[in-house]
N, C-alpha and C positions, 0 to 999 in steps of 0.2 A: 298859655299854650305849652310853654315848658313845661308846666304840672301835670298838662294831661298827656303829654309824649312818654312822662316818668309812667305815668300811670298804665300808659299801652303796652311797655316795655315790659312792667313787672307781670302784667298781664298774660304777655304770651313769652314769656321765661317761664311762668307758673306750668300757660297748658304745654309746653316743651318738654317739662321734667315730667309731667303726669303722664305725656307720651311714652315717651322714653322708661318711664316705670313699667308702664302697661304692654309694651312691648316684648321688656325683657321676662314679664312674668309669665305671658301669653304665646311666646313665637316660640318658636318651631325649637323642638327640643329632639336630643339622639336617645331614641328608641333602643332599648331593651330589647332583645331578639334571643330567642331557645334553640340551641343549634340539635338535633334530635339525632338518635342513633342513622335515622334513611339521610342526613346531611343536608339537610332543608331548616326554612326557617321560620319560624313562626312568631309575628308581631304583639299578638294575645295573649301568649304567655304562655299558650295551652302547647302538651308535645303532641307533633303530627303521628296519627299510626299508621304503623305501615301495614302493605297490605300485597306483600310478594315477597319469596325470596329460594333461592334456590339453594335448596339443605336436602341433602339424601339422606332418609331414614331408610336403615335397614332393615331388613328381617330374616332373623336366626329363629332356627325353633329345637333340633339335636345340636349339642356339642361332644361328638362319640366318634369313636371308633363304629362302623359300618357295613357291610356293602353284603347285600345279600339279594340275588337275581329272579328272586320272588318275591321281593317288596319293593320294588323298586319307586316308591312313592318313600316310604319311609327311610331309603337309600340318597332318593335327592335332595330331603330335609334335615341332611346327618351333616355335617361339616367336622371335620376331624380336627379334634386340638391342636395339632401340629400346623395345618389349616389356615386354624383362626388365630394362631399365636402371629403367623404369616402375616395374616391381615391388618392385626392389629397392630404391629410393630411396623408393618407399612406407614397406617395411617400415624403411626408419633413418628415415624422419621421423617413425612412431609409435612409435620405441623398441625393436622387435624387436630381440631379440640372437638370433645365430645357434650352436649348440651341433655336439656331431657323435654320430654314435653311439653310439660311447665313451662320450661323457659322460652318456648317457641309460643305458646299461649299468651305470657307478658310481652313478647316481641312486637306480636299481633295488636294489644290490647293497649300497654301502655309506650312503647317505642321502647323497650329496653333493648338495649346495645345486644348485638349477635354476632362474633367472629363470622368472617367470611369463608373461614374453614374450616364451619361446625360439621357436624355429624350429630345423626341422633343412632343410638344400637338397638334394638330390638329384640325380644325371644318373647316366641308366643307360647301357648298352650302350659308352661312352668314345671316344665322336664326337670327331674333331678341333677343331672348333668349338667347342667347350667350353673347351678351352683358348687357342685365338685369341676367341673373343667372348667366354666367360661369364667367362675368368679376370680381366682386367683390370677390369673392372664388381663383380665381389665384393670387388676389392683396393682399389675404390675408396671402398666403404662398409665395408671393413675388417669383410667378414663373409669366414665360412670355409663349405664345401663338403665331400660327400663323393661322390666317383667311383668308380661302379662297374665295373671294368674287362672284357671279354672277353681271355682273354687269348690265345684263337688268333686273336684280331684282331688284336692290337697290330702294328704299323706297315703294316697293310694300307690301301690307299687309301681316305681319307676316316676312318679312324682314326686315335689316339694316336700316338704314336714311345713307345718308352722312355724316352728323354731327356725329351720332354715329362712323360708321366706323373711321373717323377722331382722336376720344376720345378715341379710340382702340390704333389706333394709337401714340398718343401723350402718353396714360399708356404704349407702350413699347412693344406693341406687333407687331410681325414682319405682315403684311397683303399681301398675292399672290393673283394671278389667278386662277378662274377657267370657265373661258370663258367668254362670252357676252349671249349665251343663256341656258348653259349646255345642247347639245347636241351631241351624239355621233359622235366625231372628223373623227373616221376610218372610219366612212359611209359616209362622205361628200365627195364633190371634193375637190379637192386641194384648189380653192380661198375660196369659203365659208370656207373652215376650217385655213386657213389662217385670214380671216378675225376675224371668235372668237378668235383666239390666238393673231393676234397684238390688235386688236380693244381695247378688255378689260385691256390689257394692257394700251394701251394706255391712256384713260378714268383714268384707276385708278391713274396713275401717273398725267394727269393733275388735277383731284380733289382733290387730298394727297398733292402734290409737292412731292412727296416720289417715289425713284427708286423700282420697282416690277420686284424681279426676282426670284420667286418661280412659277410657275403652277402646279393648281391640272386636272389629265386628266377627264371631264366629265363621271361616271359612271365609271371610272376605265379602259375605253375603250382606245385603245390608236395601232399603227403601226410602222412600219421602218419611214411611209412620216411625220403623226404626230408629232414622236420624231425631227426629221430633220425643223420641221416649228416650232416648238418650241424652240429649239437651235438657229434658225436663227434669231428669233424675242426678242433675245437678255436676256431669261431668265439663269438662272445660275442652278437650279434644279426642279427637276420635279416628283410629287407624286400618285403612282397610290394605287390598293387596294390590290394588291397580299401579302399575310399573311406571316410573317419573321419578325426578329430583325438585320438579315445580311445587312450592306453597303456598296455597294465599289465604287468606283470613277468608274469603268468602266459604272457603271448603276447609273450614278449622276441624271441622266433622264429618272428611272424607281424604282425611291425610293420604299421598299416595308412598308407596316406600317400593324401596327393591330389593328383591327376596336372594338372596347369597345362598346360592344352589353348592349340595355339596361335592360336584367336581368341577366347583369353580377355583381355574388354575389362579396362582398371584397373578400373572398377568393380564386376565380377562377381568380380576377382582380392582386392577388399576387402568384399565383401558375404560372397559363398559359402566364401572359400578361409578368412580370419583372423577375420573378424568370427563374435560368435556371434546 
């Protein structure tokens, strides 16, 4: 009887330690967790993307002296240096940082981190003036820019050079599309407006060697086919003129931005445009 009590004994000492093995190898263990730029957490391992956030892009198109009572279209798209020098020293004395398309693209796509008092800047149509006034003034507050170029403008009078646009680029500013002739994309057929959308791409990237994947839509104008030949032809976002600070990945290619009219005093440029 003694022999076989020894023998019960060793018995379940045995299955106790194999317990207690199989436990600690098995139970419950502390999780690994990716804390991602939107503040959430994800178990997976994978980062969450976000898919909102409110970043005011703007939109410049003159940086000039102005004001003439029979253009008055081209008088409200003038913003004067003195102006934008305003604005822009505004927005570094409250801390704005300024991001580019791109980096709202990876926001969207991979969760990369986004200051909550981004800015994206804009200038459409690639007026010469932009790089004689707007360049020096953004260089000065060491923020960056994205130019949208025409590119059967380029070096026509009162437009870009190459070379310019180039020097844009090498100071750091992000430069897209916005077509071959700026004309309205929705009223085309399908190949003509196919053609402004890759062409000018295309063009831009072999004169830069720089990948372009931003487009501005001509005049704001834009469709279902538009947006769909624009994504095909291999851009990443897409800029139209409808008035908000809202963004979300579902409308990654119908960015809305706000147009900085040029008798926008500083205080309507910090009431209506940044302030909420």
């Amino acid at each position: 009887m003694t022999s076989f009590l020894k023998i019960l004994s060793l018995f379940l000492i045995t299955g106790l330690v194999v317990f207690i093995a199989a436990y600690i190898y098995n139970g419950p263990r502390k999780t690994t967790s990716v804390q991602t730029s939107a503040g959430k957490e994800d178990n997976t391992g994978q980062p969450i993307k976000n898919s909102e956030i409110t970043l005011p892009i703007l939109m410049y198109h003159y940086i000039r002296n102005f004001q003439d009572p029979n253009d008055k279209i081209g008088t409200d798209l003038s913003v004067s240096p003195d102006n934008f020098n305003q604005q822009m020293a505004y927005l570094a004395k409250q801390g704005w940082q300024t991001v580019s398309l791109e980096d709202l693209a990876n926001y969207f796509e991979s969760g990369k981190t986004i200051n909550p008092k981004s800015v994206i800047i804009t200038f459409d149509d690639g007026y010469a003036d932009a790089y004689q006034n707007a360049l020096p003034l953004l260089e000065k507050y060491k923020f960056k820019a994205t130019f949208f170029i025409i590119t059967g403008k380029v070096e026509k009078p009162g437009y870009l050079s190459w070379s310019q646009i180039a020097e844009l680029a090498k100071a750091g500013m992000e430069i897209g599309s916005h077509s071959v002739s700026h004309l309205d994309l929705s009223k085309l057929d399908t190949d003509k407006a196919r053609v402004e959308i890759y062409n000018s791409k295309i063009t831009l990237e072999e004169k830069l060697n720089l990948k372009i994947t931003a487009f501005c839509y001509p005049s704001g104008a834009f469709d279902d086919e538009t947006i769909q030949l624009v994504k095909n032809a291999g851009y990443q976002t897409a800029v139209t003129t409808v008035n908000s600070k809202e963004q979300t990945k579902e409308n990654i290619y119908k960015l809305k931005r706000i147009r900085v009219a040029g008798s926008e005093s500083i205080a309507s440029f910090e009431k209506s445009i940044l302030l909420e």
